[in-house]
C-alpha positions in Angstrom: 0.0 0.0 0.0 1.4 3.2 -0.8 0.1 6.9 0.8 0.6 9.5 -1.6 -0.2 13.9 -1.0 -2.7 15.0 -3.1 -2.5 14.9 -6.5 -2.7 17.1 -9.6 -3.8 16.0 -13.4 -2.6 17.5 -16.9 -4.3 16.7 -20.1 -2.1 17.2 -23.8 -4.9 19.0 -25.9 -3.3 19.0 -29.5 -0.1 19.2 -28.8 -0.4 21.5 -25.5 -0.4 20.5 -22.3 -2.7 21.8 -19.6 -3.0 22.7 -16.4 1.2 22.9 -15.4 1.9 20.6 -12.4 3.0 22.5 -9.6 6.0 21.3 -7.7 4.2 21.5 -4.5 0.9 20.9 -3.2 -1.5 23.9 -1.8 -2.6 24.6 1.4 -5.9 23.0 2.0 -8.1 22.9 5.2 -7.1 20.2 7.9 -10.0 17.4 7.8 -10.1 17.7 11.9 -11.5 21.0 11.0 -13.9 20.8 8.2 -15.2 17.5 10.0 -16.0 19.7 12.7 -17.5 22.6 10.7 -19.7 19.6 8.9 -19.7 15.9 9.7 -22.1 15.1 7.6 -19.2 15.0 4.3 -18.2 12.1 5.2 -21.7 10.2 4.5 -22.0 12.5 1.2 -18.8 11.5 0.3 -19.0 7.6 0.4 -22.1 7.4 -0.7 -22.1 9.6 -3.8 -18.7 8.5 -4.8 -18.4 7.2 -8.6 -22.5 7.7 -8.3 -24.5 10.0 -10.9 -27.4 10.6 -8.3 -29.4 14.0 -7.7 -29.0 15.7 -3.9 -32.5 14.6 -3.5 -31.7 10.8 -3.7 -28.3 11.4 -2.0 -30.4 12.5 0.7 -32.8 10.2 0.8 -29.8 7.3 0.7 -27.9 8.8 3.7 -31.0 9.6 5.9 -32.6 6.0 5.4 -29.2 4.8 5.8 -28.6 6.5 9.2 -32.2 6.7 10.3 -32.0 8.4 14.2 -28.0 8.8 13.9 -28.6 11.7 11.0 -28.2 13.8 14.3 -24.8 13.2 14.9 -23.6 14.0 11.6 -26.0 17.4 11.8 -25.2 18.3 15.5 -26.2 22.3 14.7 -29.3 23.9 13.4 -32.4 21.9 12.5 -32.7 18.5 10.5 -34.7 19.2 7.9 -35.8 15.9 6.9 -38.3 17.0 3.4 -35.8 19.4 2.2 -32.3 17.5 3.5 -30.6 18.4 -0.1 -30.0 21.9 1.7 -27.9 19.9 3.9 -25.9 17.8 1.2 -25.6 21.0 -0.7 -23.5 22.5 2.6 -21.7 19.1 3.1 -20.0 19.8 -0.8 -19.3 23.7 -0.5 -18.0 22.8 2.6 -15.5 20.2 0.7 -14.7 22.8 -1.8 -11.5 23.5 0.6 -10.4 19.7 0.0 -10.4 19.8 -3.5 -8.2 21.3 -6.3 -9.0 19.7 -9.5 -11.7 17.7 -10.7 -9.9 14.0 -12.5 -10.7 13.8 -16.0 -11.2 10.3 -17.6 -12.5 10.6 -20.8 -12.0 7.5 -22.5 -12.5 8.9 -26.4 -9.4 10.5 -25.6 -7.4 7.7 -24.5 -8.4 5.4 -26.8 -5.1 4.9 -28.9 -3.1 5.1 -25.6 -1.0 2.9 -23.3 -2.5 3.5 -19.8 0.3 2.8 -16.7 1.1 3.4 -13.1 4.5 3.9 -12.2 5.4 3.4 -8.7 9.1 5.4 -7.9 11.4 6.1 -5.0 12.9 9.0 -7.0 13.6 12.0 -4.9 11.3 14.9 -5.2 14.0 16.8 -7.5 14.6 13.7 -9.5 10.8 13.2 -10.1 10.0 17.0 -11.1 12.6 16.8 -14.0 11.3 13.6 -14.8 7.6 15.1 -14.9 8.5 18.2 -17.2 10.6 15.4 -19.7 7.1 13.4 -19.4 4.3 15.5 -19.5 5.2 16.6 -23.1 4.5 13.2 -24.6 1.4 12.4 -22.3 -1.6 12.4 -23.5 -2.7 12.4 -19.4 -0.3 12.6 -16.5 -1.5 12.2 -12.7 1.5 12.7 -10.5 1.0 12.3 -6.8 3.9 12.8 -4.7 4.9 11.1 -1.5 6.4 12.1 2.0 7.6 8.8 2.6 9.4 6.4 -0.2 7.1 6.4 -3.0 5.1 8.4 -5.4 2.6 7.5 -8.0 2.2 8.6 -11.4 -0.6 7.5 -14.1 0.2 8.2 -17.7 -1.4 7.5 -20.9 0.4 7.8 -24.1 1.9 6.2 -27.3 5.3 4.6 -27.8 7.4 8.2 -27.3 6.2 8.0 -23.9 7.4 4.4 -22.9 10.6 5.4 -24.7 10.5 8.6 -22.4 10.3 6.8 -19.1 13.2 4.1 -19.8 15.3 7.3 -20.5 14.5 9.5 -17.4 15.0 10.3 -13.9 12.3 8.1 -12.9 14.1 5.2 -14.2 17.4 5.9 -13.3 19.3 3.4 -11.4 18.3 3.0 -7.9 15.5 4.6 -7.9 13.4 1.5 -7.6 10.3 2.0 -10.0 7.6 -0.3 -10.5 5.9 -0.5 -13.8 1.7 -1.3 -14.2 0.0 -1.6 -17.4 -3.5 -0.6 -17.0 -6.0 -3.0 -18.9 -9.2 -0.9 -21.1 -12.7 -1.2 -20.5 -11.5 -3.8 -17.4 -14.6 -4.8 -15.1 -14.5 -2.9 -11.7 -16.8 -4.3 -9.2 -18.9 -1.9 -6.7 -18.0 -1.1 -3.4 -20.0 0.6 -0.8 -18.0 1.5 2.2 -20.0 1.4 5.5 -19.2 4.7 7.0 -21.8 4.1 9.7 -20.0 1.2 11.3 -16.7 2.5 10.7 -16.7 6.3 11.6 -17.9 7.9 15.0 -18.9 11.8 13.9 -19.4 12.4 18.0 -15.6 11.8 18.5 -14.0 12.6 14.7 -12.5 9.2 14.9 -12.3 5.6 12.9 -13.3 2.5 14.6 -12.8 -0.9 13.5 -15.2 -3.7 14.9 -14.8 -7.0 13.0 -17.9 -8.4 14.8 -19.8 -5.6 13.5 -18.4 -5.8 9.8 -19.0 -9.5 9.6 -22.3 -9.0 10.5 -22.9 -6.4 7.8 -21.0 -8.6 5.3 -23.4 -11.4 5.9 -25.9 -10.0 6.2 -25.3 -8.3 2.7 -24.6 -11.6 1.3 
């Protein structure tokens, strides 16, 4: 498993890249904080992930989901219950201060191209020469830098690129990089993460219970 800062995406429009990666990431809010200001993200986040869903039917999903414990995730004001897409609506301006970019995956433009991951120890100097001798030749480059030992980057391109990354930094000796092909059109199977048995909005913190994830596993079965 590999823990990576926040990323940042640029697209090659003919012939021009977009959206420069910076060599640093922004300030953004600390979670402690926003999950104070608004617990109720963390519901609108797991359960309208990947989902093309109105507010109204977001709502309806987290309030049926959480029944009585809608409270705790909406410990100020009044729970409007009819009208609860005023709530999601404040849970998303409220993650405004997460986010930076918006991912694009448009497969008509990737169509002709070799999708990777590259996984590379490659010191942070190192990997911003080797992103401004890749982004050129990518038709899509994700890079998400790491703290610890190992940053990510997805790229999508012809047969300049591939010949680009057994020529730079991130392949240089020692540097330890890992090489994914990504396969088209695979099959990815849905997964709902149960935010109800695994966070605790009265505390801000994670709890694991196996008892209580078996349960929900079986009884899910």
């Amino acid at each position: 498993m590999t823990w990576s800062l926040s990323g940042w995406q640029s697209l090659t429009i003919n012939d021009v890249p977009t959206f420069p990666i910076p060599k640093t990431t922004s300030h953004v809010s600390p979670s402690s904080t926003l999950l104070d200001e608004c617990p109720l993200i963390v519901p609108v986040l797991c359960a309208g992930w990947n989902h093309r869903t109105s507010l109204d039917d977001l709502w309806h999903e987290i309030h049926t989901r959480l029944n009585a414990d809608i409270r705790d995730y909406l410990p100020r004001g009044r729970v409007y219950t009819v009208n609860g897409k005023s709530h999601v609506r404040a849970a998303y301006h409220t993650l405004d201060a997460l986010f930076r970019q918006h991912l694009i995956r448009f497969r008509p433009l990737l169509q002709d191209s070799t999708e990777l991951l590259l996984l590379t120890a490659t010191p942070a100097e190192q990997l911003d020469n080797a992103v401004r001798i890749l982004q050129p030749l990518s038709r899509s480059i994700e890079v998400y830098p790491s703290r610890g030992d190992t940053s990510v980057l997805r790229l999508a391109g012809d047969h300049r690129l591939l010949d680009a990354i057994m020529h730079c930094p991130v392949s240089a000796k020692g540097s330890g990089v890992r090489a994914f092909f990504i396969k088209k059109e695979q099959r990815v199977d849905t997964v709902r993460f149960a935010y109800e048995l695994l966070y605790q909005p009265r505390t801000q913190s994670w709890m694991f219970s196996p008892h209580a994830i078996l349960r929900y596993m079986q009884e899910d079965a």
